[in-house]
C-alpha positions as CSV (number, residue, x, y, z in Angstrom):
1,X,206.9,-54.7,96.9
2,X,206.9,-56.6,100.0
3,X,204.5,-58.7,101.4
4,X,203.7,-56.6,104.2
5,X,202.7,-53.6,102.4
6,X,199.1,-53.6,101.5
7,X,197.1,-54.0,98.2
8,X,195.8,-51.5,95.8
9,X,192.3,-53.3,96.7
10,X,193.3,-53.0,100.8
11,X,193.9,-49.6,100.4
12,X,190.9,-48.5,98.8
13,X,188.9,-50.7,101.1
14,X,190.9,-48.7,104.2
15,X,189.7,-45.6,102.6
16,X,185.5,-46.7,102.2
17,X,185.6,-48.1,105.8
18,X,187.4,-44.4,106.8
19,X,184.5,-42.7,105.0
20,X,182.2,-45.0,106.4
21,X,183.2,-44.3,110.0
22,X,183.6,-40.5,109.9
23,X,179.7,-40.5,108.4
24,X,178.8,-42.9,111.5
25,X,180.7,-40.5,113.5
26,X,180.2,-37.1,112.5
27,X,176.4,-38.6,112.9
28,X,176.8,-39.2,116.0
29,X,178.2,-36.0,117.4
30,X,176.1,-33.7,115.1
31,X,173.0,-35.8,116.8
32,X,174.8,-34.9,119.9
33,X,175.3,-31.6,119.6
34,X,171.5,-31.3,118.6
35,X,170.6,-32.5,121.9
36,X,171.9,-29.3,123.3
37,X,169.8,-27.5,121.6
38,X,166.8,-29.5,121.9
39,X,166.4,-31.0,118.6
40,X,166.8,-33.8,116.7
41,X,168.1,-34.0,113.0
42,X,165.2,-34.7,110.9
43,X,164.3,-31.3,112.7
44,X,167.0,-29.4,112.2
45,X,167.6,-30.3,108.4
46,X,163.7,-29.3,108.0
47,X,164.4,-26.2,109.8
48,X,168.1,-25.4,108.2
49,X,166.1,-26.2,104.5
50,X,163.7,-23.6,105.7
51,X,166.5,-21.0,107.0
52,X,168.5,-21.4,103.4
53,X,165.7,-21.1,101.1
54,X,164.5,-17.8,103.3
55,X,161.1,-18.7,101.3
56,X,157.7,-20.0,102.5
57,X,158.0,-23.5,100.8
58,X,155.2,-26.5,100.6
59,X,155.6,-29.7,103.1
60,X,156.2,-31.4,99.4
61,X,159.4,-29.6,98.6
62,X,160.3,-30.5,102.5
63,X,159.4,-33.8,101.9
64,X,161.6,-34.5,98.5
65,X,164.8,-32.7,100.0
66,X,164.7,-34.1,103.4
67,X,164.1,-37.9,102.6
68,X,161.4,-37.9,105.1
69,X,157.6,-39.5,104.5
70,X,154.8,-37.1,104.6
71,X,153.1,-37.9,108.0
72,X,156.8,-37.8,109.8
73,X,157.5,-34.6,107.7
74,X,153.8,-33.5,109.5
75,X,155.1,-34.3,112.7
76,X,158.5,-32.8,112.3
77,X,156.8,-29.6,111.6
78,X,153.9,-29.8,114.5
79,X,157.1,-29.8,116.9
80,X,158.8,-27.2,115.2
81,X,155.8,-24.9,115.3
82,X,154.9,-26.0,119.1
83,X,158.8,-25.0,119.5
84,X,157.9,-21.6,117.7
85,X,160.7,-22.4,115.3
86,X,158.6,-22.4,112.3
87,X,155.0,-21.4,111.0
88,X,152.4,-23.0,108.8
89,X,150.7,-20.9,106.5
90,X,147.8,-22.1,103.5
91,X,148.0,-20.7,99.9
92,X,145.6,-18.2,98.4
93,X,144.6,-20.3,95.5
94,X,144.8,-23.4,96.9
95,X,143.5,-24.1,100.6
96,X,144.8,-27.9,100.3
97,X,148.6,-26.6,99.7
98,X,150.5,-26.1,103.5
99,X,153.7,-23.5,102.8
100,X,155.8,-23.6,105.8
101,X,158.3,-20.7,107.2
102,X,161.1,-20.4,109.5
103,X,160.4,-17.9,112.4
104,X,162.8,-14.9,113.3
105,X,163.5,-17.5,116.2
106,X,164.4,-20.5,113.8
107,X,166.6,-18.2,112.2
108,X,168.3,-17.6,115.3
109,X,168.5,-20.9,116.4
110,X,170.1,-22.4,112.9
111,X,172.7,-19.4,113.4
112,X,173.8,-20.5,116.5
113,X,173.9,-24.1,115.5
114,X,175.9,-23.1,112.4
115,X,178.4,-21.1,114.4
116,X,178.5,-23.9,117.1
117,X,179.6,-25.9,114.6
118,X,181.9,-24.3,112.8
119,X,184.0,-23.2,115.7
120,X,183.9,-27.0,116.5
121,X,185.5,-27.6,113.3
122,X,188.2,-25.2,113.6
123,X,189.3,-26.1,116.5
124,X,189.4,-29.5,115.1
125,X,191.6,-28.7,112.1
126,X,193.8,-26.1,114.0
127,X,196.5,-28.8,114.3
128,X,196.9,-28.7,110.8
129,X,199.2,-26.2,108.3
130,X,197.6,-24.3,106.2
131,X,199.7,-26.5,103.2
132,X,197.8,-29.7,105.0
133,X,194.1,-28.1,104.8
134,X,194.7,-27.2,101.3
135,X,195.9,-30.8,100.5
136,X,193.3,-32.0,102.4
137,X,190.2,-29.7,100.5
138,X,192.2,-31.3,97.2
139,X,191.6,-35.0,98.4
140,X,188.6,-34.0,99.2
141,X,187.4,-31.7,95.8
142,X,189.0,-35.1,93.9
143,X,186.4,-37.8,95.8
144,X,183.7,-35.6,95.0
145,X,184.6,-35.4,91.4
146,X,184.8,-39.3,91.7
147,X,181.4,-39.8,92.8
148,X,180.2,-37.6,90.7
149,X,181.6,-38.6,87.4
150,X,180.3,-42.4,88.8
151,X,176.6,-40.7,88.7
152,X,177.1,-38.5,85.5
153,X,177.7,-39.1,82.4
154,X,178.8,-36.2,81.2
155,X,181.5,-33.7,80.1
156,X,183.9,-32.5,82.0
157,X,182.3,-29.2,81.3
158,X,178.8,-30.7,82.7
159,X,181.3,-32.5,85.7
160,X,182.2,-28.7,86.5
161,X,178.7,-27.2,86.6
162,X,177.5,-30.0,88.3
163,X,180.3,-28.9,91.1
164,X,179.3,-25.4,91.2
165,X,175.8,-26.6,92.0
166,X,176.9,-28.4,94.7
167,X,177.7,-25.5,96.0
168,X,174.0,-24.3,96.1
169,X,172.9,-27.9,98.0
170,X,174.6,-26.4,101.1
171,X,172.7,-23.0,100.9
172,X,169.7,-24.0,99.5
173,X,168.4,-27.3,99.3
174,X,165.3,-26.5,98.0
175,X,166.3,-24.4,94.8
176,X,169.1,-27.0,94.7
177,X,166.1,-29.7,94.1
178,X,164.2,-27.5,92.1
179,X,167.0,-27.5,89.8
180,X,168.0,-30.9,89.7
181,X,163.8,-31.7,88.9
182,X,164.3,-29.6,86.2
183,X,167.1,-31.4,84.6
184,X,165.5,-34.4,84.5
185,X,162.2,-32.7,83.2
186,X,164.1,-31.7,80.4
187,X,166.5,-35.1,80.1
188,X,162.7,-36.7,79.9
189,X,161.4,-34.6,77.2
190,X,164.6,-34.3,75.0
């Protein structure tokens, strides 16, 4: 080895402040993109939540899946229902309890978003051979294994069901969550 080729520890370093960029970066043009269609991001997660889970759900489950506090989850959905994106309904048997619901509209406008950004994507990888996206969705597949076997402790069975989950956190965060709360419910009372 010579003494201009990196470290081990210089590598891996190269490879966190990659990660860390793209995030920054993807951010940042996702944010963008938004703009275009007149929303911001805590607004559009709350609205692409609602849109997945296709179910009235309450501003708690909002509140645990999106990160957000309770009076900017309130104000996240008082735009979104000025914006006719999204409505706010009561419960039957307990007037306290707010469900929320994506409109027809807010189903239309997380389509269009989606598709936006997948196109964008595409275009993005079309430089790349189909043998270099498939390496690529490897590299990939194997961080996310990393991080999660970092978080689990588990089989390699669990590790696997644990990635077919995953898959669920994209289409629905909210049953995703629901899910996860019930593992630990059950973690707690083992």
């Amino acid at each position: 080895m010579t003494g201009l080729e990196p470290s081990r520890e210089e590598r891996v370093k190269a490879i966190h402040d990659a990660f860390i960029a793209l995030m920054w970066i993807s951010k940042r043009q996702f944010a963008h993109r938004l703009q275009a269609f007149g929303l911001t991001q805590p607004q559009f997660m709350t609205l692409a939540t609602l849109t997945a889970h296709r179910e009235a759900c309450t501003m708690s489950d909002l509140i645990h899946v999106t990160f957000q506090d309770a009076p900017t989850m309130t104000g996240v959905i008082d735009r979104l229902v000025k914006m006719k994106l999204v409505e706010r309904t009561r419960t039957e048997t307990d007037r306290r309890v707010v469900l929320v619901q994506a409109t027809p509209a807010g189903f239309e406008l997380v389509k269009q978003i989606e598709e936006q950004t997948l196109c964008d994507a595409t275009n993005g990888f079309a430089s790349l051979t189909d043998e270099e996206l498939s390496a690529l969705e490897q590299l990939l597949r194997f961080i996310l294994r990393m991080h999660l076997r970092r978080t689990l402790s588990s089989s390699e069975a669990d590790l696997e069901a644990e990635l077919e989950k995953l898959k669920l956190f994209g289409r629905d965060l909210i049953h995703y969550a629901k899910l996860e709360q019930d593992k630990m419910n059950s973690q707690e009372s083992s």
